[in-house]
C-alpha positions in Angstrom: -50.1 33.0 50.3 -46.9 34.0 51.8 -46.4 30.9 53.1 -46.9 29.4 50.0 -44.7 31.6 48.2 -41.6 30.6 50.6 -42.3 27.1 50.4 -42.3 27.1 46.6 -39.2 29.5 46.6 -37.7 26.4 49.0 -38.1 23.5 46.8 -36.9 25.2 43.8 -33.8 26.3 45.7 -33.7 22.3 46.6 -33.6 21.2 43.3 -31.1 24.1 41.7 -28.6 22.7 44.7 -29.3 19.3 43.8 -28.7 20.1 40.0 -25.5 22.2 40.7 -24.4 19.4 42.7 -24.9 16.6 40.2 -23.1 18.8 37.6 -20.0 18.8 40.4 -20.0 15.2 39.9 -20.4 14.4 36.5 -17.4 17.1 36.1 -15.4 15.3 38.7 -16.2 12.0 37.2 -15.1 13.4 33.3 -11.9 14.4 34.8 -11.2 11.3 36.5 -11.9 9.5 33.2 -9.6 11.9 31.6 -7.2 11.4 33.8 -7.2 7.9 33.9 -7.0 8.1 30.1 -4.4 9.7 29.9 -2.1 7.9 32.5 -3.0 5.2 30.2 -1.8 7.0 26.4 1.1 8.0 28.4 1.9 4.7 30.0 1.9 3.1 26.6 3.9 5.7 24.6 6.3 5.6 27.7 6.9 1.9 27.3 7.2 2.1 23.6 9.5 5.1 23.8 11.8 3.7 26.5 11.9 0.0 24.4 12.9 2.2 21.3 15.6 4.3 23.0 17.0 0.7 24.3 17.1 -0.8 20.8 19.0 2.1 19.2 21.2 2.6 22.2 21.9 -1.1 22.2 22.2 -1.1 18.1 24.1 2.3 17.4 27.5 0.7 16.5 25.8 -1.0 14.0 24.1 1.6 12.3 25.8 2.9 9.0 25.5 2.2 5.3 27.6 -0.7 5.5 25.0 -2.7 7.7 22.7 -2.2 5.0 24.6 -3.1 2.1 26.5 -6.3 3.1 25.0 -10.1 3.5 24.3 -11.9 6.5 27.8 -13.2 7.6 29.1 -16.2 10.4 30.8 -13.0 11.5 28.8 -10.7 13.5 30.8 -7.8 12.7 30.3 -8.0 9.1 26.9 -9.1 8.9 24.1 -7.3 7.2 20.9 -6.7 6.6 21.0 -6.5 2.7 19.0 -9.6 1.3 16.4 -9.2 4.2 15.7 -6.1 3.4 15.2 -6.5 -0.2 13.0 -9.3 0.7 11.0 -7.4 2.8 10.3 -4.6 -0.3 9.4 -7.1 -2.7 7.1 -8.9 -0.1 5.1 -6.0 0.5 5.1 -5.1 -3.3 3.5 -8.8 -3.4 1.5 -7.8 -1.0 0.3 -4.3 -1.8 -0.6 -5.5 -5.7 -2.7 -8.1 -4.4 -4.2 -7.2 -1.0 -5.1 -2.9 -1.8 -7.0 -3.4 -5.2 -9.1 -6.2 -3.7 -9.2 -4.7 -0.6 -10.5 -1.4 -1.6 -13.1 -2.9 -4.4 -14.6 -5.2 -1.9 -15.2 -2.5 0.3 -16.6 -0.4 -2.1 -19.0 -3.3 -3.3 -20.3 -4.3 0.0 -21.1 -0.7 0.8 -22.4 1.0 -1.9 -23.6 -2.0 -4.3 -24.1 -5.0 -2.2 -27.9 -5.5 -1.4 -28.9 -5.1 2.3 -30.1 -9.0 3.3 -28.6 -11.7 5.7 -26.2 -12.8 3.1 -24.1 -9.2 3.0 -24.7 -9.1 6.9 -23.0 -12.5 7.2 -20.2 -11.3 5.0 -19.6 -8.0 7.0 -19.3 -10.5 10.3 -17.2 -12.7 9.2 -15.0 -9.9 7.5 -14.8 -8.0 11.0 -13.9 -11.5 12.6 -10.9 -11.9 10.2 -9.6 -9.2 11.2 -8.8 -10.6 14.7 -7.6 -13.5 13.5 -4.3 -14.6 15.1 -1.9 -14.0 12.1 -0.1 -18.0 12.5 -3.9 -18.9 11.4 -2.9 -17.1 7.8 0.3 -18.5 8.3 -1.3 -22.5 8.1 -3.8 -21.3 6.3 -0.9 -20.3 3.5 1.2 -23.8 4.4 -1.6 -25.7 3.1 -3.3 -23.9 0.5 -0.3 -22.0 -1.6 2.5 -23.8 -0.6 1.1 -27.5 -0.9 -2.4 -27.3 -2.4 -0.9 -25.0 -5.2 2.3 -25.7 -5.2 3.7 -21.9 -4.8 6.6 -23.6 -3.0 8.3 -21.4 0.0 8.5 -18.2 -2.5 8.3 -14.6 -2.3 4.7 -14.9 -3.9 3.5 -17.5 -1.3 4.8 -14.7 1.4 3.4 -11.9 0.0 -0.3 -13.9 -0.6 -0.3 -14.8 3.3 0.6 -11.1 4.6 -1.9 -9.8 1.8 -4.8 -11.8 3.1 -3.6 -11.3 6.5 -4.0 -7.7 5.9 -7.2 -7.6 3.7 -10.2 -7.5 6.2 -8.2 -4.2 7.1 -8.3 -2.5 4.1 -12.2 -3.7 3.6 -13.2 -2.5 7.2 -11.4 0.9 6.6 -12.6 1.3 3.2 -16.1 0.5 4.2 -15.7 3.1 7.5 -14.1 5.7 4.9 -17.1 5.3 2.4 -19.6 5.6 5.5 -18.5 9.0 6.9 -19.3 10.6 4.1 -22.7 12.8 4.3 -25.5 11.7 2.3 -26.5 14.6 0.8 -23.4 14.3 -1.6 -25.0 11.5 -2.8 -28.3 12.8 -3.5 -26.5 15.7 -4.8 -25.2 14.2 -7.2 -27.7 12.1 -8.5 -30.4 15.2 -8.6 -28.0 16.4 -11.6 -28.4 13.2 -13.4 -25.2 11.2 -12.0 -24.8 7.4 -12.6 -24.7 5.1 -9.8 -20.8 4.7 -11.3 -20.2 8.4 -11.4 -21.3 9.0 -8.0 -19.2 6.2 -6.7 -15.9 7.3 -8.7 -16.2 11.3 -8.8 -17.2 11.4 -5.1 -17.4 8.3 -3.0 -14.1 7.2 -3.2 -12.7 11.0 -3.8 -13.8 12.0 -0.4 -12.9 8.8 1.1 -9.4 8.2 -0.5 -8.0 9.5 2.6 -9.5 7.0 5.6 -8.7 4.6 2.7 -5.4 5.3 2.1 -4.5 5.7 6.2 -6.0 1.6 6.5 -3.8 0.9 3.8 -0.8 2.1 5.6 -1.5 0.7 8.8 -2.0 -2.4 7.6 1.1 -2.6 4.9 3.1 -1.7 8.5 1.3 -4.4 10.4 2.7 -6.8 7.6 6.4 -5.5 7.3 6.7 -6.4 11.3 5.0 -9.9 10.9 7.1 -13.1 11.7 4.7 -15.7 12.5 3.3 -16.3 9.3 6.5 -16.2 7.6 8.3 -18.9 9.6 5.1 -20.7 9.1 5.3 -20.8 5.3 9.5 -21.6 5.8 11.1 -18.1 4.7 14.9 -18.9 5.3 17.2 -17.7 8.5 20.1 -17.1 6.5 20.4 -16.0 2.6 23.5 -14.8 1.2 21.8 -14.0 -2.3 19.2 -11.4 -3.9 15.9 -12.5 -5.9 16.5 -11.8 -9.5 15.8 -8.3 -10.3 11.9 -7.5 -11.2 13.1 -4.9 -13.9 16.0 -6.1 -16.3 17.7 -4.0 -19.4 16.2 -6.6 -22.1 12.6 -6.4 -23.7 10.1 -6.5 -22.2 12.2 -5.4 -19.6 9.9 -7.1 -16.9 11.1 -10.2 -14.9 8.9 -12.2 -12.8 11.2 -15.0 -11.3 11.7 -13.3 -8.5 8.5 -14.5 -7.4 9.6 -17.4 -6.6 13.0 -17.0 -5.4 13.8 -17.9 -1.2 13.7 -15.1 0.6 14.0 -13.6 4.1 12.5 -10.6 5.8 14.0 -8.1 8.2 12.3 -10.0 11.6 13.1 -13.6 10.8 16.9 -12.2 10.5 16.1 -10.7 14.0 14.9 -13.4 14.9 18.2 -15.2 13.4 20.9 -13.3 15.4 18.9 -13.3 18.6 18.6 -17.2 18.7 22.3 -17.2 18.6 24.9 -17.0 22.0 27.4 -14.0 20.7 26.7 -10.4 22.1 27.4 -9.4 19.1 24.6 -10.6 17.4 22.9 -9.4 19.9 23.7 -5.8 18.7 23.1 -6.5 15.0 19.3 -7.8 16.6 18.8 -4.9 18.4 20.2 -2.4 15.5 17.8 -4.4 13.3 14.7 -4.1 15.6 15.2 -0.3 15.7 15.0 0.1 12.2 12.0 -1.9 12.0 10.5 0.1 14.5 11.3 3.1 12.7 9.8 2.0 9.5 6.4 1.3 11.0 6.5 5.1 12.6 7.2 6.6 9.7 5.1 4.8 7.6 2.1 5.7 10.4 3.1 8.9 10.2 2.8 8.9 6.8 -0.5 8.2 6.7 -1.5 10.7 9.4 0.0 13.3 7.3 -1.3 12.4 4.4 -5.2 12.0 5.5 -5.0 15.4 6.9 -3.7 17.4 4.0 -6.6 15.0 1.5 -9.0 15.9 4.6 -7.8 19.7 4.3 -8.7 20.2 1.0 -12.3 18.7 0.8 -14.3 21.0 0.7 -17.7 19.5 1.9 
């Protein structure tokens, strides 16, 4: 019996050590994925970080209020980046009109009204594959459908259709991922009181989920302010030394829509502009340009961080 006892005693002993030592490496092998990890994160925001300092260390003596406010000039010192930023605002207004509202109501159809067959599955794949589309695809894509087959021309409009479908499977993929994280039970909730399909969809659906909706937005309006291949594709000029009309005038109805199909640029084809030519100079005004693109995408990501975790911090579930 004794014998018995000890031998028991023995294997269990066995098995703890062989337990305690596979928990040694699983935590050895978590920290070397951590590690690894985070080698990588840190690798990527070092790169970034060091190509940003570069830029603005390059582009500081360009950097004042005059830079912004003047034309594109022969003369490197008193170029600017005035029309090419204006373009670039009433691109993505283009843009944000045409790509968010369809973006966000396609979403919310295939998820919450859409019926569940091969036809809505197709649609969800072929969504999700849009989204990796190279973005010169949307830029032929626009060359032969807005600017020949409907005769848009090489317009603000025709840009702003190419970065909003270039931009839309983002929106529906994050609307979609929004509307699925939240719980069920807010649904049946709601309809145990008597709520419409509609009601549930517009007092809780979407307010719960405005703020994963809103950050896919954001991302993908700054995806389209840095875009150049689509642009050049469609013809957007190199050099403009003139604004669009204004969209909002002093006369009834006080609305103007020719702007929509003025020529434009947009701030990386005028980087792009000065860095195809020889002068250092220009060199400076690319590099002062390419900051302040830079900047504009991290703020506007930033943006949308912030704003998702205030909405996020006042839900209460």
């Amino acid at each position: 019996m004794t014998t018995q006892n000890h031998t028991t005693s023995a294997s269990v002993l066995k098995d703890l050590n062989a337990v305690r030592a596979m928990i040694r490496r699983h935590k050895r092998s978590d920290f070397l994925f951590a590690s690894i990890g985070l080698i990588a994160l840190m690798s990527g925001l070092l790169t970034l970080l060091v190509l940003f300092v570069d830029l603005v260390m390059d582009g500081y003596p360009r950097f004042n209020l005059q830079f912004l406010s003047d034309f594109p000039s022969r003369r490197a010192g008193s170029a600017g980046l005035l029309s090419a930023w204006v373009g670039s605002a009433l691109v993505m207004l283009v843009t944000f009109l045409t790509a968010v509202p369809m973006g966000v109501g396609a979403g919310i159809y295939l998820e919450e009204y859409a019926p569940k067959n091969w036809f809505s599955d197709l649609i969800e794949i072929n969504v999700s594959n849009l989204a990796g589309v190279p973005s010169i695809i949307y830029g032929l894509l626009a060359l032969g459908l807005f600017v020949y087959g409907l005769d848009l021309g090489q317009s603000i409009l025709t840009a702003g259709l190419t970065l909003g479908l270039l931009i839309l499977p983002i929106v529906i993929v994050s609307t979609r991922e929004s509307i699925r994280a939240i719980p069920v039970a807010i649904r049946e909730a709601a309809y145990a009181v008597g709520a419409t399909k509609w009601q549930v969809v517009k007092d809780h659906v979407i307010k719960y989920s405005r703020g994963g909706i809103l950050t896919g937005v954001i991302i993908g309006m700054s995806r389209a302010i840095g875009e150049t291949a689509p642009i050049i594709t469609i013809g957007a000029l190199t050099f403009i030394a003139f604004l669009p009309p204004a969209p909002i005038t002093d006369v009834a109805p006080y609305l103007n829509f020719e702007w929509l199909s003025s020529s434009f640029t947009v701030l990386p084809i005028q980087m792009f502009n000065w860095l195809s030519r020889p002068e250092h100079a220009f060199h400076i005004n690319a590099a002062a340009a390419g900051a302040i693109i830079i900047f504009v995408t991290l703020l506007m990501n930033a943006t949308a961080i912030y704003l998702r975790y205030q909405i996020r911090k006042n839900i209460k579930w």
